[in-house]
C-alpha positions as CSV (number, residue, x, y, z in Angstrom):
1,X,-76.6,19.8,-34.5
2,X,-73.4,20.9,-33.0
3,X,-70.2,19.1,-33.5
4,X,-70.2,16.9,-29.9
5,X,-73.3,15.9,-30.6
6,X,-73.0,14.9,-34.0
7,X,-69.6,12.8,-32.6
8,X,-71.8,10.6,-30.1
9,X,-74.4,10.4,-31.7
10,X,-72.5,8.9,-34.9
11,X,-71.1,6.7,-31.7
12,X,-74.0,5.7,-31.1
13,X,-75.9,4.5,-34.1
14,X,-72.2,2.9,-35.1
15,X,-73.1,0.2,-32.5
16,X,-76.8,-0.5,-33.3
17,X,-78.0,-3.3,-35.4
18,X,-77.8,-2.1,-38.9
19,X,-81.3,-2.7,-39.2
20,X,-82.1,-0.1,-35.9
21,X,-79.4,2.2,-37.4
22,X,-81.3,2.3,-41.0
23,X,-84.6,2.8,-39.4
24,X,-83.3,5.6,-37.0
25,X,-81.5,7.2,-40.2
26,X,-84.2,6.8,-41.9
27,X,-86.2,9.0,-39.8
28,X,-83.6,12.3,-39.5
29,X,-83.5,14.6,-42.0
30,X,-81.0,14.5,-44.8
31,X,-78.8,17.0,-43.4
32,X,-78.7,15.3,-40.7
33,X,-77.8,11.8,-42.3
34,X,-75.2,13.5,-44.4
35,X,-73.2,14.9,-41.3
36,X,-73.7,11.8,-39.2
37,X,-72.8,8.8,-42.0
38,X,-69.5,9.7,-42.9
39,X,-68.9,9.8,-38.6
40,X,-70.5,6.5,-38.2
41,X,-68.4,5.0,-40.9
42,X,-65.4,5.9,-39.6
43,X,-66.6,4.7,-35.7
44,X,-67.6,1.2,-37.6
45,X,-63.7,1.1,-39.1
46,X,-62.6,0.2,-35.6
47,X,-62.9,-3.6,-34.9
48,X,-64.1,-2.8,-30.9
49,X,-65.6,-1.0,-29.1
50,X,-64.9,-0.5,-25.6
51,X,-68.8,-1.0,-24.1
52,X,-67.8,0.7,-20.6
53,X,-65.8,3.7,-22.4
54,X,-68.8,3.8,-24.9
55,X,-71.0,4.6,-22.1
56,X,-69.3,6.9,-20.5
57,X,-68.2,8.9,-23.4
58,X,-72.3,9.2,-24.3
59,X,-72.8,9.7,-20.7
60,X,-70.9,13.1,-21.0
61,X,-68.8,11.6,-18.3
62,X,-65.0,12.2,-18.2
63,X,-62.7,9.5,-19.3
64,X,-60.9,9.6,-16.1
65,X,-63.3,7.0,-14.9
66,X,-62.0,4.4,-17.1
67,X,-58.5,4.7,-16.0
68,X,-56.7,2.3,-13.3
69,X,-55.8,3.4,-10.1
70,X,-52.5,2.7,-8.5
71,X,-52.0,0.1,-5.6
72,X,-53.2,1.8,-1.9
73,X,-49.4,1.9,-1.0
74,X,-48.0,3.8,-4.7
75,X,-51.0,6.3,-4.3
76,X,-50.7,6.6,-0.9
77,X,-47.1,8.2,-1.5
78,X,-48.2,9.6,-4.6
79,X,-50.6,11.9,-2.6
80,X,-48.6,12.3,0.2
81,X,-46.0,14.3,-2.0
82,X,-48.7,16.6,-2.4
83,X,-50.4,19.5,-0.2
84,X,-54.0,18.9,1.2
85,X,-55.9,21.2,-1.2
86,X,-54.2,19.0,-4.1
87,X,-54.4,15.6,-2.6
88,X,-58.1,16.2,-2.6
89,X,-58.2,17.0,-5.6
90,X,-57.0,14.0,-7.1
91,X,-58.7,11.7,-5.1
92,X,-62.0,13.7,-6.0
93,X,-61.2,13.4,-9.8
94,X,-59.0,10.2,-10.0
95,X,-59.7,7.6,-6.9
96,X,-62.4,8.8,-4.9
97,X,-62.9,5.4,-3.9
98,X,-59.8,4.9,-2.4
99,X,-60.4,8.2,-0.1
100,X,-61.1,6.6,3.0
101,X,-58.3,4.4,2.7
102,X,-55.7,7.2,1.8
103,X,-57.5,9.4,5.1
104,X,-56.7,6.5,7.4
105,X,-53.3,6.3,6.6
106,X,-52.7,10.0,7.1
107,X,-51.7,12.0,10.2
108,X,-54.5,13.7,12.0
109,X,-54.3,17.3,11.0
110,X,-53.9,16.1,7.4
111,X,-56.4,14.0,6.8
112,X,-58.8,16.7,8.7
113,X,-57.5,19.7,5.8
114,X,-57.3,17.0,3.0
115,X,-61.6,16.0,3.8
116,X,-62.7,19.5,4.5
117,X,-60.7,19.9,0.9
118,X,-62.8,17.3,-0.4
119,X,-66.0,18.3,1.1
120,X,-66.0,21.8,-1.2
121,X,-65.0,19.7,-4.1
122,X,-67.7,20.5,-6.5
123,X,-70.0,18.1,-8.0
124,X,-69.6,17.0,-10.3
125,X,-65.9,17.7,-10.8
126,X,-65.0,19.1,-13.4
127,X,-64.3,16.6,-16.7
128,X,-60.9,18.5,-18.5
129,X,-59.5,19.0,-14.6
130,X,-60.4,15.7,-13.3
131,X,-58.8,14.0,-16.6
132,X,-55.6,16.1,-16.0
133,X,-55.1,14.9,-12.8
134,X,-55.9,11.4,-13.4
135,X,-53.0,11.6,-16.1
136,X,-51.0,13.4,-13.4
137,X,-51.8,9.9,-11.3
138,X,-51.0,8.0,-13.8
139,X,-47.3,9.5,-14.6
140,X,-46.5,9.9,-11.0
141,X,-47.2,6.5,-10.3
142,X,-43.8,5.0,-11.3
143,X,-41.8,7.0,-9.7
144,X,-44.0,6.5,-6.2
145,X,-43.6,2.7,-6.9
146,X,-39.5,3.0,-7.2
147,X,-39.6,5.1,-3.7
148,X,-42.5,3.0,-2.0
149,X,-40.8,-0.5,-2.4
150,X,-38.5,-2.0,0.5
């Protein structure tokens, strides 16, 4: 078993009843119990557990998805500070919901390069770049608030 796997699944059984936990223990081979105890032990140590993080952490998918966007008008500047192939990008990794809204507010020709920018973004984007840029988002946020207020 290789060292990720062992992590989630050690996340894993740490939320199960302790009854489904023994009986799925009980059922791996010892090796197996010895890496993944000491793992669910210390999962168990913390008092909650985050079910949506949980999921997507099992779910191989990147923790970027948990974070908070900023307001429409912060990210709008945010992005705007940006060039095309870049303000794609962190809409495709950090607010792709917020796309359509971002491409109404641009001009013309940049909200044609910044979608044909989004339409080669691959799929699914890729987790360590995508939580990069969402922490990029997330720091140049407060300055784009300071400059985007009256």
């Amino acid at each position: 078993m290789n060292s990720a796997g062992t992590r989630k699944a050690a996340l894993a059984l740490a939320t199960m009843h302790p009854a489904d936990r023994r009986w799925v223990l009980a059922r791996l081979p010892e090796a197996w119990r010895s890496a993944l105890n000491p793992l669910i032990n210390e999962a168990q140590r913390y008092t909650t557990l985050d079910a949506e993080l949980l999921q997507a952490v099992l779910a191989d998918e990147p923790t970027y998805l948990a974070r908070e966007v900023p307001p429409p008008d912060v990210l709008i500047v945010v992005l705007d500070r940006l060039s095309p192939p870049w303000a794609a990008r962190v809409l495709a990794a950090a607010a792709p919901d917020h796309a359509d809204i971002y491409l109404a507010a641009c001009e013309k020709t940049r909200a044609h390069a910044v979608r044909h920018e989004l339409s080669r973004m691959p799929d699914p984007f890729p987790s360590a770049l995508a939580d990069s840029l969402a922490r990029y988002l997330d720091s140049a946020a407060p300055s784009a608030r300071a400059g985007a207020a009256p």
